[in-house]
C-alpha atoms as a printed R data frame, in Angstrom:
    type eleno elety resid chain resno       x       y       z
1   ATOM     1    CA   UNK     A     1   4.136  -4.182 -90.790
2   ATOM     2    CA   UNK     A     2   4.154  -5.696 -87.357
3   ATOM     3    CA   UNK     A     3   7.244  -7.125 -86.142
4   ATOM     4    CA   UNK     A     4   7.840 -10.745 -85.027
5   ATOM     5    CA   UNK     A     5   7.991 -11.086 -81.451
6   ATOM     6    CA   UNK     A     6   9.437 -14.035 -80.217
7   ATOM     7    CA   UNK     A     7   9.116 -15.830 -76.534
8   ATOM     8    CA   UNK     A     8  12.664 -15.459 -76.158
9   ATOM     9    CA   UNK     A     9  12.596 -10.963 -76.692
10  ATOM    10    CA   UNK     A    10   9.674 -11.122 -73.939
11  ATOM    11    CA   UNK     A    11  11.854 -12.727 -71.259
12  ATOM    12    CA   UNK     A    12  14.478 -10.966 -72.486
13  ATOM    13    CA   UNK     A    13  12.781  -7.855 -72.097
14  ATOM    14    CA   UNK     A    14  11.354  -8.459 -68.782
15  ATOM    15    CA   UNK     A    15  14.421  -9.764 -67.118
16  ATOM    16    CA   UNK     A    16  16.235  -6.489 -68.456
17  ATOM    17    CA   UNK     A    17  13.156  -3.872 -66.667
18  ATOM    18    CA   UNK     A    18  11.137  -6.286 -64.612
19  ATOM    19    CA   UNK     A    19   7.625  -5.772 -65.992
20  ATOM    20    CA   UNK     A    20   4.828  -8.081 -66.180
21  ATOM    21    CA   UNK     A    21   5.487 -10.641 -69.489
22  ATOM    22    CA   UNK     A    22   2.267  -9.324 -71.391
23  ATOM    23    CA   UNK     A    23   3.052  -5.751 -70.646
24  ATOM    24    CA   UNK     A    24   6.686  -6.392 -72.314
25  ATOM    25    CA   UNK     A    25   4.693  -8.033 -75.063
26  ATOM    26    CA   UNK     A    26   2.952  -5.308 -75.815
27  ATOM    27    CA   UNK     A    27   5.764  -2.587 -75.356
28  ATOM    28    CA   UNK     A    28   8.006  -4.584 -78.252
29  ATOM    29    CA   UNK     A    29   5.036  -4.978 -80.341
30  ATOM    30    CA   UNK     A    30   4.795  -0.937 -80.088
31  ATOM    31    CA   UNK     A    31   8.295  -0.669 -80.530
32  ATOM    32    CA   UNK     A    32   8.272  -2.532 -83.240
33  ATOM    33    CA   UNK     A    33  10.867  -5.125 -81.594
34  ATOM    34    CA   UNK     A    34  13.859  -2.497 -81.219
35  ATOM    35    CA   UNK     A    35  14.514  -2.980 -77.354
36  ATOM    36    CA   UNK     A    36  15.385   0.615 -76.609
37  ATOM    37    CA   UNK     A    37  11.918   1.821 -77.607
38  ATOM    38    CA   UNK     A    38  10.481  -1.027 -75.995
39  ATOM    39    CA   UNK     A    39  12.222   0.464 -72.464
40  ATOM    40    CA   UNK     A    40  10.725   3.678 -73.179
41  ATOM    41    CA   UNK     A    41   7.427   2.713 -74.213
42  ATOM    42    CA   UNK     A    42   7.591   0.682 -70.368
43  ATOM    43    CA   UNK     A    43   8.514   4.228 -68.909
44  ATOM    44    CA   UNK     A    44   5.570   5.944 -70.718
45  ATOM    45    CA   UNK     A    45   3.460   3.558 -69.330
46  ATOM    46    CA   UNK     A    46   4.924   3.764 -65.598
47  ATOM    47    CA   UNK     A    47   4.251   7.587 -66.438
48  ATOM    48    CA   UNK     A    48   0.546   7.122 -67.221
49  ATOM    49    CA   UNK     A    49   0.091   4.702 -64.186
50  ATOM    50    CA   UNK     A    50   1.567   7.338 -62.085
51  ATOM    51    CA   UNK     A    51  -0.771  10.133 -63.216
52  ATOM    52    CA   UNK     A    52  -3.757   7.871 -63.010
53  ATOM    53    CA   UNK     A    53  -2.675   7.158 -59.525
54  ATOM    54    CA   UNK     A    54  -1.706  10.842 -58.539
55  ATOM    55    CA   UNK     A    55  -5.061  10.963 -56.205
56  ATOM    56    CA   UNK     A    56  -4.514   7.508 -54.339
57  ATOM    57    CA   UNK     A    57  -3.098   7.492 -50.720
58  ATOM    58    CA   UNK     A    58   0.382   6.432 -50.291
59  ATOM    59    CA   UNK     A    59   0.591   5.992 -47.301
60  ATOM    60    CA   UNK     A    60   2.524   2.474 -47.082
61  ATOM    61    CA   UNK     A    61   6.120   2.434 -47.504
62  ATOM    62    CA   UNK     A    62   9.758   2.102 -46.581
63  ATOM    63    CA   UNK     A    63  11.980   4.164 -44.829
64  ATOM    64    CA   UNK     A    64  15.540   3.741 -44.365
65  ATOM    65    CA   UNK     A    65  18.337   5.413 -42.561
66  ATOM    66    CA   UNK     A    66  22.396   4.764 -43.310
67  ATOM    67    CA   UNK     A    67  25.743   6.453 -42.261
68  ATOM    68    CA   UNK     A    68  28.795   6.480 -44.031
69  ATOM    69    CA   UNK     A    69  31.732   4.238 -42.955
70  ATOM    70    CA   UNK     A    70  33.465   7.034 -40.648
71  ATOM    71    CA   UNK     A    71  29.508   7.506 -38.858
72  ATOM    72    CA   UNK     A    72  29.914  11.349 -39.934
73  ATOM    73    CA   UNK     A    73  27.488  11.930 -42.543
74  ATOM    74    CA   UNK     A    74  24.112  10.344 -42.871
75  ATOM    75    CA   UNK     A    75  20.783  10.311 -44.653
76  ATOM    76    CA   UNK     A    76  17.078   9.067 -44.620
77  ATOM    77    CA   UNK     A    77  14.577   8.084 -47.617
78  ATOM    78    CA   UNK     A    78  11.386   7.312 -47.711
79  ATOM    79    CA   UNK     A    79   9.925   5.789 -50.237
80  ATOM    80    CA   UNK     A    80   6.254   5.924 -50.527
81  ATOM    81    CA   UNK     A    81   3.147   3.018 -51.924
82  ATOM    82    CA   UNK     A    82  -0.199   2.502 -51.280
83  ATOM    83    CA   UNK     A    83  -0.059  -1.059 -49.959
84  ATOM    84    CA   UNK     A    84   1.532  -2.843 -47.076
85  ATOM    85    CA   UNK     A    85   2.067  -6.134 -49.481
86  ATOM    86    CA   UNK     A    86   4.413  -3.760 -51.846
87  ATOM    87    CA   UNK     A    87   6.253  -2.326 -49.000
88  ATOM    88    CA   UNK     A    88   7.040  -5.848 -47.627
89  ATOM    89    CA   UNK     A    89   8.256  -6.866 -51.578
90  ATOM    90    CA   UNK     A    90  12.190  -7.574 -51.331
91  ATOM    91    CA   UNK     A    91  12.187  -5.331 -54.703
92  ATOM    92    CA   UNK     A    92  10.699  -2.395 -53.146
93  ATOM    93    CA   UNK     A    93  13.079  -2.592 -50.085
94  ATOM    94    CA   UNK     A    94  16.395  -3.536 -52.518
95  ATOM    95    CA   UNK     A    95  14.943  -0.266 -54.006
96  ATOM    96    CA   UNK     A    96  14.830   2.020 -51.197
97  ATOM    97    CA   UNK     A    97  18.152   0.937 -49.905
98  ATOM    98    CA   UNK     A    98  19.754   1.182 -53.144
99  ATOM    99    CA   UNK     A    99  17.953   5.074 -53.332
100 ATOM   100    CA   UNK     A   100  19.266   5.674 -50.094
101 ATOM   101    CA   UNK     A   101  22.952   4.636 -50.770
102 ATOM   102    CA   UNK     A   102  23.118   6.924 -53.741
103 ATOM   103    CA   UNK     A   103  22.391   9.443 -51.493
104 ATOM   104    CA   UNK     A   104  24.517   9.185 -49.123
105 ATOM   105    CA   UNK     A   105  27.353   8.794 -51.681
106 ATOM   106    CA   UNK     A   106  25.892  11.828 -53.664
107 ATOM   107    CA   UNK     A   107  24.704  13.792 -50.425
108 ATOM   108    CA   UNK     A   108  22.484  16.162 -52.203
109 ATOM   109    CA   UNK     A   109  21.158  19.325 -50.658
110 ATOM   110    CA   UNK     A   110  17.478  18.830 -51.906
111 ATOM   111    CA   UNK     A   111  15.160  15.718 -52.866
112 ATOM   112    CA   UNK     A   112  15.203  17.367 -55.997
113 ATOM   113    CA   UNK     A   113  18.450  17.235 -56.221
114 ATOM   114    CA   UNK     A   114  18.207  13.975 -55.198
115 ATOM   115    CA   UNK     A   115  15.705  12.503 -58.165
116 ATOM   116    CA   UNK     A   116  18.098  13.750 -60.819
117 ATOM   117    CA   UNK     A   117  20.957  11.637 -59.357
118 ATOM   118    CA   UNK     A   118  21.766   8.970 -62.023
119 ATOM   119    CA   UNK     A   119  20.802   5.161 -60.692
120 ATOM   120    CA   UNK     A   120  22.470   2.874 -64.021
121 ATOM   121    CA   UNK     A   121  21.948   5.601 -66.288
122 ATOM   122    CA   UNK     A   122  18.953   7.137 -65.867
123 ATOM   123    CA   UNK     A   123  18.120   9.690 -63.171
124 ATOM   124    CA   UNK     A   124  16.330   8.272 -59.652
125 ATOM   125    CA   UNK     A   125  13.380   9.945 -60.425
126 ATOM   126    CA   UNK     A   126  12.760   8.024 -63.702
127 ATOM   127    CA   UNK     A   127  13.794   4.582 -62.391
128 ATOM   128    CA   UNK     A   128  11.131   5.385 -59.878
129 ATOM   129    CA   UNK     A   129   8.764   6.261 -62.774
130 ATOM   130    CA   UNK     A   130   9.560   2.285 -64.013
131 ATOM   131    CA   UNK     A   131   8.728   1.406 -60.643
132 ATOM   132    CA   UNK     A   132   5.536   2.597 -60.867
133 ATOM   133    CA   UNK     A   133   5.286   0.940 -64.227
134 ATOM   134    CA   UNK     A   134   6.132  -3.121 -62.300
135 ATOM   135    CA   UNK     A   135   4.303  -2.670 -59.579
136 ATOM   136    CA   UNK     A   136   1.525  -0.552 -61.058
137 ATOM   137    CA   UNK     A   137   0.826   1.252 -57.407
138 ATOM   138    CA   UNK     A   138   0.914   5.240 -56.912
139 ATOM   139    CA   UNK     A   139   4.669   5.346 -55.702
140 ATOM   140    CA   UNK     A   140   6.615   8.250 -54.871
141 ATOM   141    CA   UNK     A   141  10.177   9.202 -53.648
142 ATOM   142    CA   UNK     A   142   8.459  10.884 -50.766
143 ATOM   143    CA   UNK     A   143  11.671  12.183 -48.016
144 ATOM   144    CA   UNK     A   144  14.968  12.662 -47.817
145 ATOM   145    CA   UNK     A   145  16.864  14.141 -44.981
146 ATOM   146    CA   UNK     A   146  20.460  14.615 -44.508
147 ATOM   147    CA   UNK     A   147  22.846  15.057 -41.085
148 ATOM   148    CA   UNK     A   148  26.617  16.085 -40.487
149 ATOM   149    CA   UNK     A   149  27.975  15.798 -37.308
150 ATOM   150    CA   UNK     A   150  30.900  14.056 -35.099
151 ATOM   151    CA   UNK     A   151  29.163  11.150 -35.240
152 ATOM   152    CA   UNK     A   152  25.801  10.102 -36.097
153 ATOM   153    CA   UNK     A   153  23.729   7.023 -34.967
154 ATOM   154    CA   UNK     A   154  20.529   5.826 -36.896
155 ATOM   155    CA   UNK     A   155  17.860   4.050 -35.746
156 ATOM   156    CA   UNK     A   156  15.346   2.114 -38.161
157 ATOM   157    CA   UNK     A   157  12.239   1.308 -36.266
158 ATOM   158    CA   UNK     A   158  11.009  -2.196 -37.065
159 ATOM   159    CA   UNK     A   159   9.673  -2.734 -40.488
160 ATOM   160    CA   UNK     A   160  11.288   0.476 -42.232
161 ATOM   161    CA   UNK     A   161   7.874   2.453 -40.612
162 ATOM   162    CA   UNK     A   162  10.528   5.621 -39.350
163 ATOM   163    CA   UNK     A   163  13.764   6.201 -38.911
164 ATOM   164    CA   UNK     A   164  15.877   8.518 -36.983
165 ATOM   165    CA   UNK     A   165  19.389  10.218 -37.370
166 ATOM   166    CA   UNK     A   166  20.840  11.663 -34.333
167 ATOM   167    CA   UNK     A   167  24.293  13.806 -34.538
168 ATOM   168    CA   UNK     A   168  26.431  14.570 -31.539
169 ATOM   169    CA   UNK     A   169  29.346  16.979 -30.965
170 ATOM   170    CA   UNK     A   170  31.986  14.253 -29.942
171 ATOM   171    CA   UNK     A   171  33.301  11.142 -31.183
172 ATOM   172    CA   UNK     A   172  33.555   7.338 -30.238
173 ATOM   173    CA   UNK     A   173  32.243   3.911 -29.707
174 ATOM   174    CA   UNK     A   174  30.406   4.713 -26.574
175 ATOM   175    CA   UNK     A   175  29.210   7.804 -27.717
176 ATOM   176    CA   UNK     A   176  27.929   6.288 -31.255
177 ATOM   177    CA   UNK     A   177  25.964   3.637 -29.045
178 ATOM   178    CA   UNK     A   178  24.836   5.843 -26.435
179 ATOM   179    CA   UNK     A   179  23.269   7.745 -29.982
180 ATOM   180    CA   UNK     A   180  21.443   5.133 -30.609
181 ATOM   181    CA   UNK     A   181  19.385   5.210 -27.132
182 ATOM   182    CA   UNK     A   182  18.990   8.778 -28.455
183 ATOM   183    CA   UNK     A   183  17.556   8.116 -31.376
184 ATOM   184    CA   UNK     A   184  15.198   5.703 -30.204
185 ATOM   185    CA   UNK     A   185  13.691   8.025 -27.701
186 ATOM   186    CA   UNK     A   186  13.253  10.313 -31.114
187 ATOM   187    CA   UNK     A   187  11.203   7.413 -32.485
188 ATOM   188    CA   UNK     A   188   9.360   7.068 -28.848
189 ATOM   189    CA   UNK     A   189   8.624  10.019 -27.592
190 ATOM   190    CA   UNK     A   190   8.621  12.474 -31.099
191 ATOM   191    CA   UNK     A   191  10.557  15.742 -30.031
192 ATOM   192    CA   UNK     A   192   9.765  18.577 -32.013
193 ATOM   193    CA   UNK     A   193  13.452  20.163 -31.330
194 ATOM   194    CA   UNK     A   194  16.679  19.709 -29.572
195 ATOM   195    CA   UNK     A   195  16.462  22.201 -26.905
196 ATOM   196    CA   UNK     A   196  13.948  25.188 -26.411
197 ATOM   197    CA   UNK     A   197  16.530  27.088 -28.827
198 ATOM   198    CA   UNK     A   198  15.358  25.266 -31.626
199 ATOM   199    CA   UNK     A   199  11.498  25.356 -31.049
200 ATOM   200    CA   UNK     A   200  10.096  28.087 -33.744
201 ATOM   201    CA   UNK     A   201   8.516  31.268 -32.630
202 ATOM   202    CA   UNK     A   202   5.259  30.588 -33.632
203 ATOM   203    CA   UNK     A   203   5.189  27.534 -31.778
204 ATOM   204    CA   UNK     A   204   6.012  29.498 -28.520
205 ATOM   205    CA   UNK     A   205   3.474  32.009 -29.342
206 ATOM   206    CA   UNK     A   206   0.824  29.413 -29.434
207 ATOM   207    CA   UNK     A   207   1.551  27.595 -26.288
208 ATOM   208    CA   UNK     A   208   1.603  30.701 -24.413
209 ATOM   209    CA   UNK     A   209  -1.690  31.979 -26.128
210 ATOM   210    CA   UNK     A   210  -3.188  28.015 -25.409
211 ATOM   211    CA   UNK     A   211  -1.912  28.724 -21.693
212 ATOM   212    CA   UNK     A   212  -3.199  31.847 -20.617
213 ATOM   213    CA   UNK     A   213  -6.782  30.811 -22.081
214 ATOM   214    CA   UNK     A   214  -6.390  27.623 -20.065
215 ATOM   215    CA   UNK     A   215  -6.033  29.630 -16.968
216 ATOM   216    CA   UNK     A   216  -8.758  31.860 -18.017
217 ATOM   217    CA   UNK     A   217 -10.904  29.214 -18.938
218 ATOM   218    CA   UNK     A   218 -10.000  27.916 -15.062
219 ATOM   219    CA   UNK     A   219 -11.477  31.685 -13.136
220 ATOM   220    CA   UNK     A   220  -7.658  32.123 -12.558
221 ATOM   221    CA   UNK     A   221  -6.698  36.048 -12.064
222 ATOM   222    CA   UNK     A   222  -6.070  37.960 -15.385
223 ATOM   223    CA   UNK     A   223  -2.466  39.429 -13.036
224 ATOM   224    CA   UNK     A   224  -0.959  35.911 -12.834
225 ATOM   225    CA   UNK     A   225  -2.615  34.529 -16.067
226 ATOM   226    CA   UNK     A   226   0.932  35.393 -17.614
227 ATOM   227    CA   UNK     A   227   2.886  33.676 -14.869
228 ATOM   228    CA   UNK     A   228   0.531  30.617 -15.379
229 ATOM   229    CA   UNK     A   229   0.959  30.661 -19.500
230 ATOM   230    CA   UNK     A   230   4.903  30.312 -18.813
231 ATOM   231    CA   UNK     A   231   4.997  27.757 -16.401
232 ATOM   232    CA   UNK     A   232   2.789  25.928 -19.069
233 ATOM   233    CA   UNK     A   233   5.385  26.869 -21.615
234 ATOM   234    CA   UNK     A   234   8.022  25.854 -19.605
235 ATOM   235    CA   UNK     A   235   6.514  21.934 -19.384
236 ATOM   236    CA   UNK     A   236   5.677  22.071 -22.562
237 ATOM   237    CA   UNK     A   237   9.499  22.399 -23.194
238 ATOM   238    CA   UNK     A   238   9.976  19.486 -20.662
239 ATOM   239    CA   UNK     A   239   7.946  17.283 -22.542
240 ATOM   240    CA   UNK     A   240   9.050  17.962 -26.303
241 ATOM   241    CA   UNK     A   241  12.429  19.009 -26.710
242 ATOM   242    CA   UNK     A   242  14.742  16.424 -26.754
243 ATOM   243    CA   UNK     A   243  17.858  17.239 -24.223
244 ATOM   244    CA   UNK     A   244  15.026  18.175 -21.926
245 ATOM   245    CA   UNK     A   245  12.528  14.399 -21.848
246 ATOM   246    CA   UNK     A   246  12.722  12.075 -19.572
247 ATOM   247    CA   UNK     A   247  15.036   9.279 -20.633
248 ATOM   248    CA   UNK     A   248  12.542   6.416 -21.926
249 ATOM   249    CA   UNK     A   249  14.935   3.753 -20.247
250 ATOM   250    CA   UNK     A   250  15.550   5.799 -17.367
251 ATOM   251    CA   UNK     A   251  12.784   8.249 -16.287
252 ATOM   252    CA   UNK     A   252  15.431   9.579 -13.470
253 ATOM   253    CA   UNK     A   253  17.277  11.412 -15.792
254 ATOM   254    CA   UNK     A   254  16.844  13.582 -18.654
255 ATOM   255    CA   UNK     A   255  18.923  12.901 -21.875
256 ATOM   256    CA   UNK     A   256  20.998  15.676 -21.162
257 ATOM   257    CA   UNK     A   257  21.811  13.776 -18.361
258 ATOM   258    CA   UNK     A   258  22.305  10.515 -19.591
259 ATOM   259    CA   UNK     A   259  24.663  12.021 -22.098
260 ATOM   260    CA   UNK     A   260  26.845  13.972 -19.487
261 ATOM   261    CA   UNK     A   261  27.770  10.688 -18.111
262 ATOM   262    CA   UNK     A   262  29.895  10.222 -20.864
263 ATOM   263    CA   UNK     A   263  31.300  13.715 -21.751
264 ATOM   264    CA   UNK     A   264  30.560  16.685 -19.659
265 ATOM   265    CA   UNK     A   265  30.101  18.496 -22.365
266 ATOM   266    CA   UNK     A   266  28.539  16.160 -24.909
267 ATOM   267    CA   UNK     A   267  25.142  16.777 -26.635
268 ATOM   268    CA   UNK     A   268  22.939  16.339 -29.987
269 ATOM   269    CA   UNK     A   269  23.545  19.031 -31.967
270 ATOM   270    CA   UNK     A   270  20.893  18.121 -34.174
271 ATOM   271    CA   UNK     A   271  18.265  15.079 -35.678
272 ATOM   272    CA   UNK     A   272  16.275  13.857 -38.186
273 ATOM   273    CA   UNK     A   273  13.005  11.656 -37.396
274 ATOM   274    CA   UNK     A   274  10.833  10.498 -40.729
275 ATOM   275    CA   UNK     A   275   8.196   8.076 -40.009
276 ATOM   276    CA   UNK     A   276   5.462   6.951 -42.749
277 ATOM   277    CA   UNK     A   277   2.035   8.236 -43.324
């Protein structure tokens, strides 16, 4: 026998998960009125949407980048949709920033780890499961990076589209700020590591293979086609590792540079740099 499902359960219902009025509607009529199975019939559904959605782009979004209080630890979260009128939605932001503030408190190794962190009750990875349920879009808890240093500055770049953590080796106010010029020439000029140091082998091996068939390519003589491939290398380390750019505010310096005017011996030990798409 179906139960009787007032006006009064519906709004009830919706104000307590946030879906549509007919879709809460429906959910107690399944449920039979009992609330709690109403919840998890809205979940199954978010589940389903999510599944039928599996092979849409989501390439929209929100990203979002906090520190803790003392500026030592801090993380980034992306949060993924298909449309740009979702990632604008004051829900979907609330959301990300609420995502990303459980993970700084939580600071779990993994986004795995991550999704099974409890958000009022139920794990991350099922409250974004109900998301998908609202808003009925392909969503997805897409990144999360994590940084410990000295101090750490973030950058958000405007409208949540990336976000950058940069960590230093020393501590204060100038240094925190002079992060934060840092970490917007991470979101400018996209450095694939710190310093050569932290540029991966195969990398290397690929510039230097892409330089000495350059020079080739150019009639240049097979005995200095080696010498040729480093200096290549060596600009290509100019150009994308961080310590070693050109300073986007100042193109007479380098931020190694620019950071030795504060500390002699100050520098990034290490970023993070997530950007949608």
């Amino acid at each position: 026998m179906s139960a009787n499902i007032s006006a009064a359960d519906v709004k009830k219902l919706r104000e307590m998960t946030g879906a549509g009025m007919m879709d809460c509607k429906k959910a107690l009529k399944e449920a039979e009125g009992d609330f709690e199975k109403a919840i998890e019939v809205l979940r199954k559904k978010g589940q389903k949407v999510s599944a039928k959605r599996a092979d849409r782009d989501a390439n929209e979004g929100v990203v979002v980048a906090m520190v803790s209080d003392d500026k030592t630890k801090g993380v980034i979260v992306k949060l993924s949709c298909e449309t740009d009128f979702v990632a604008k939605g004051e829900a979907f932001i609330g959301f990300t920033n609420k995502a990303a503030k459980l993970a700084l408190q939580h600071f779990p190794d993994t986004l795995e780890d991550l999704l099974k962190v409890d958000m009022d009750g139920l794990p991350l990875g099922d409250r974004v499961t109900e998301l998908v349920g609202k808003i009925n879009e392909k969503i997805e808890l897409a990144s999360y990076e994590k940084l410990q240093a000295e101090v750490i500055s973030p950058y958000i770049h405007m409208g949540n589209k990336a976000a950058v953590l940069v960590g230093m080796n020393k501590a204060s106010d100038d240094i925190y700020e002079a992060g934060r010029d840092v970490a917007m020439q991470v979101a400018a000029m996209k450095p694939v590591a710190v310093d050569k140091d932290g540029v991966d082998q195969s990398v290397i091996d690929k510039e230097i293979e892409i330089g000495k068939e350059q020079a080739r390519q150019e009639g240049k003589p097979e005995q200095i086609i080696e010498k040729i491939a480093m200096g290549k290398l060596n600009k290509f380390f100019k150009e994308n590792t961080l310590l070693n750019q050109q300073f986007v505010k100042d193109s007479s310096e380098t931020i190694a540079s620019f950071l030795k005017k504060f500390d002699k011996e100050l520098t990034v030990t290490d970023f993070k740099h997530v950007t949608l798409g």
